[in-house]
C-alpha positions in Angstrom: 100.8 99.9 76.2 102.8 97.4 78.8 100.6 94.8 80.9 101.5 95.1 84.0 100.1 91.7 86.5 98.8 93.3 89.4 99.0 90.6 92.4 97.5 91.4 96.3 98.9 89.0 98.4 97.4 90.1 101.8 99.2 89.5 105.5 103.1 88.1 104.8 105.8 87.2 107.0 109.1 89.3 105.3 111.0 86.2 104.6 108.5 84.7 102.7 107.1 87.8 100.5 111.2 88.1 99.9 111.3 84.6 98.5 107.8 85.1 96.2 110.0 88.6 95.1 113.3 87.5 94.1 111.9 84.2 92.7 109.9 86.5 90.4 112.7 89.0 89.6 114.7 86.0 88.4 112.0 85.1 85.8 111.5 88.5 85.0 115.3 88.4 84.0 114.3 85.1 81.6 111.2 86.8 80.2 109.2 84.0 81.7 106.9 86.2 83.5 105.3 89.9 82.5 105.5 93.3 84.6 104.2 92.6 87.9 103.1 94.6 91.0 102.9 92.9 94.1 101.0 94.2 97.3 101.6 92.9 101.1 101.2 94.0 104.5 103.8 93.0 106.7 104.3 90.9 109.8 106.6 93.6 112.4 110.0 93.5 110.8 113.3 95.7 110.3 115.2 95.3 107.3 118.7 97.2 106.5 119.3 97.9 103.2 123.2 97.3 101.9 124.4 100.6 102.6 122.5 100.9 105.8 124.0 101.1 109.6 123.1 98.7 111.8 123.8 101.7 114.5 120.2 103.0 113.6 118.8 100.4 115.3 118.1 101.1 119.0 116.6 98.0 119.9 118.3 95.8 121.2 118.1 91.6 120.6 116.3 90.8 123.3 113.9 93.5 122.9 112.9 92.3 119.2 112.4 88.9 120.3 110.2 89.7 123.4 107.9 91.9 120.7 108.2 89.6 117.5 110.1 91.4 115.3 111.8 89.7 112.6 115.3 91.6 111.5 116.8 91.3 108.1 119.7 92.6 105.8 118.8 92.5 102.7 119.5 94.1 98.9 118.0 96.9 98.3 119.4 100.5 98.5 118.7 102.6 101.6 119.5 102.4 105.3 116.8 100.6 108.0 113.3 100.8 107.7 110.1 99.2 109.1 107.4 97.3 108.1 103.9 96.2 109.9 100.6 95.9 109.9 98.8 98.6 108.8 100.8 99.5 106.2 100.8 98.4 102.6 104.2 97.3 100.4 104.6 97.8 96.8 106.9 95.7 95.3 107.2 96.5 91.2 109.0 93.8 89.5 109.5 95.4 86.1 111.5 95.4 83.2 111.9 99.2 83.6 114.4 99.3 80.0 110.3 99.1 79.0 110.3 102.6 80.2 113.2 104.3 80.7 116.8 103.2 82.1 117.0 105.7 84.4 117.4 104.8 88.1 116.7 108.0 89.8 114.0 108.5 87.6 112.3 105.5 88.5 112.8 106.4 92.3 110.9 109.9 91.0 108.2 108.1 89.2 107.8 105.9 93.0 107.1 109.1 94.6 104.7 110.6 92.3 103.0 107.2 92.5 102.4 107.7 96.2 101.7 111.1 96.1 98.8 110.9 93.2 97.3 108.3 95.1 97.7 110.6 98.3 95.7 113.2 96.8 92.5 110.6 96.4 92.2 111.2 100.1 92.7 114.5 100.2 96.5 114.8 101.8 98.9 116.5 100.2 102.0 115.2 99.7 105.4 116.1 98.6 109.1 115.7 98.4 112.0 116.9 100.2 115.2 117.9 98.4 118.0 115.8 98.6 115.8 112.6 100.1 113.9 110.0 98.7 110.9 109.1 100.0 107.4 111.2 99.9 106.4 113.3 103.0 103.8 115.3 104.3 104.2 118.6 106.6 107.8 117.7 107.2 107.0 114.5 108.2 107.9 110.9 106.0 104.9 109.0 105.2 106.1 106.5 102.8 109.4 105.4 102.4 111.3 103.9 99.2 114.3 101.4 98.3 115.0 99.5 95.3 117.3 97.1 93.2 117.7 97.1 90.1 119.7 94.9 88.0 119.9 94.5 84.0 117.1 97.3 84.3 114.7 94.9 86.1 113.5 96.2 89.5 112.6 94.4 93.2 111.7 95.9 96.1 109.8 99.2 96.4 107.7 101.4 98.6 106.0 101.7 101.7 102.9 103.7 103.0 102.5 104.4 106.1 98.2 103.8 106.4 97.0 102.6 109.8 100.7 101.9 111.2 101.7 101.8 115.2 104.3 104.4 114.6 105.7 103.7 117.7 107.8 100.9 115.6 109.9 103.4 114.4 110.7 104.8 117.9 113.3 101.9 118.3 115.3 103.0 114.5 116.3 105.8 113.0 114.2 105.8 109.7 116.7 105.6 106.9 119.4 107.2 108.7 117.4 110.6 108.8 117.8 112.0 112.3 115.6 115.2 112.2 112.8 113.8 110.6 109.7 112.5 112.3 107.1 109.9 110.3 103.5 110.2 109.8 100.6 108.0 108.3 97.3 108.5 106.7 95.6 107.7 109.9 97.2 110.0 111.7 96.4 113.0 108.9 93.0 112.0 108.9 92.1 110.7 112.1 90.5 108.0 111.2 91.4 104.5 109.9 91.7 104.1 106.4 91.0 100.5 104.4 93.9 99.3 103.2 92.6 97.9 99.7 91.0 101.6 99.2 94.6 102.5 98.9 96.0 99.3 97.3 93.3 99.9 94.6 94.5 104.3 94.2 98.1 103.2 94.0 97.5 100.7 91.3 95.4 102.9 89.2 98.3 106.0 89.9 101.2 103.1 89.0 99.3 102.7 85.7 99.3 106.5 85.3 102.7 107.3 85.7 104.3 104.5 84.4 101.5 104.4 81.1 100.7 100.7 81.5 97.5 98.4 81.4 96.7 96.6 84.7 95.5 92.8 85.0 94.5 90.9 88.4 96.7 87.7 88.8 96.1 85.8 92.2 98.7 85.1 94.6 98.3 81.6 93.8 98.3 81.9 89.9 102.0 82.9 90.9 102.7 80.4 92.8 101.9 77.3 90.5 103.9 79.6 87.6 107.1 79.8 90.0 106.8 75.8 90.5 106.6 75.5 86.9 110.3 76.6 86.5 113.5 75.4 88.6 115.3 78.8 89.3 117.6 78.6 92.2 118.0 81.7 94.6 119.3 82.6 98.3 117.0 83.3 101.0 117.2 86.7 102.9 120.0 86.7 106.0 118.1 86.7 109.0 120.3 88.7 111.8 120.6 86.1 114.7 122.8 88.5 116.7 123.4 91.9 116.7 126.6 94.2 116.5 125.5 95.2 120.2 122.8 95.7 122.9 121.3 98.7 124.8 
């Protein structure tokens, strides 16, 4: 059975959670470092994926910096999406030639993760043909967008737990213009803790992807990536947009 590192790495401002992420997929590329999964909770940000349109952002420049929100493109799959508080990240950094080398049945394997661990709170969950993504009632609660290079995988999934879903008011979620978004909150009326869910996704990760889970602290990971020189780009932050409304 693969060990899979299991890190939580609390509150995180986008740029620096990206750093931690591709720092780690580049040893994971050497074999320095095992199967990790990495769990965050976002500072407000809006990232745009490399096939994504930057038209499905409503907001305009002034209006993200008056609210705080960070704005990146970056290199996953997938059109814009948002991340904030109240929501939790997944970022699996696996060799996934482990597995199987199969892309679209690692984006499967994603949803199934989110909707076993779904079903621990009593919300049932599904998928909608022809999108990724896992939803509930119609409605998207966690969204999902990867890379994957030499079969090892960055970026991941988000869940939609105690999130202001206003945020998405000012994007068009991945492109999807009759789709409205929902979040365990919401579903339940009541706020959910978000390491109750951090703990069901690990434990349906392990399921569905048959590996053994270990705790590694965020700063076990930190000392390990200062113990190795590997040079990488930091995310492009979008200083000005295509245009303003």
């Amino acid at each position: 059975m693969n060990r899979l590192f299991v890190s939580h790495l609390g509150r995180t401002r986008y740029a620096d959670a990206w750093e931690l992420q591709h720092r780690l997929f580049e040893l994971r590329h050497y074999g320095l470092v095992d199967d990790l999964l990495l769990f965050t909770e976002h500072e407000h940000v809006y990232t745009i994926g490399k096939g994504g349109d930057a038209n499905h952002l409503l907001a305009s420049k002034q209006e993200l910096k008056e609210k705080g929100i960070d704005l990146f493109h970056i290199d996953r799959g997938g059109d814009i999406t948002y991340h904030g508080p109240g929501q939790v990240v997944g970022y699996p950094i696996i060799d996934l030639s482990r597995y199987f080398c199969d892309i679209h049945r690692y984006l499967r394997c994603l949803e199934e993760v989110i909707i076993l661990a779904l079903e621990e709170f009593n919300i049932h969950a599904d998928r909608e043909e022809g999108m990724t993504g896992v939803w509930v009632g119609g409605e998207k609660i966690a969204a999902i967008g990867v890379r994957v290079s030499k079969w090892v995988t960055m970026h991941g999934f988000a869940l939609n737990i105690n999130s202001d879903l206003s945020m998405f008011d000012r994007i068009i979620p991945c492109g999807i213009f009759h789709k409205g978004v929902t979040s365990m909150q919401k579903l339940l009326g009541r706020d959910v803790p978000l390491s109750s869910v951090e703990e069901k996704l690990q434990q349906a990760f392990c399921v569905v992807f048959g590996c053994q889970p270990s705790q590694i602290a965020p700063e076990a990971l930190t000392q390990r990536i200062q113990s190795m020189q590997v040079d990488i780009a930091r995310p492009t932050e979008v200083n000005e947009l295509p245009r303003d409304e």
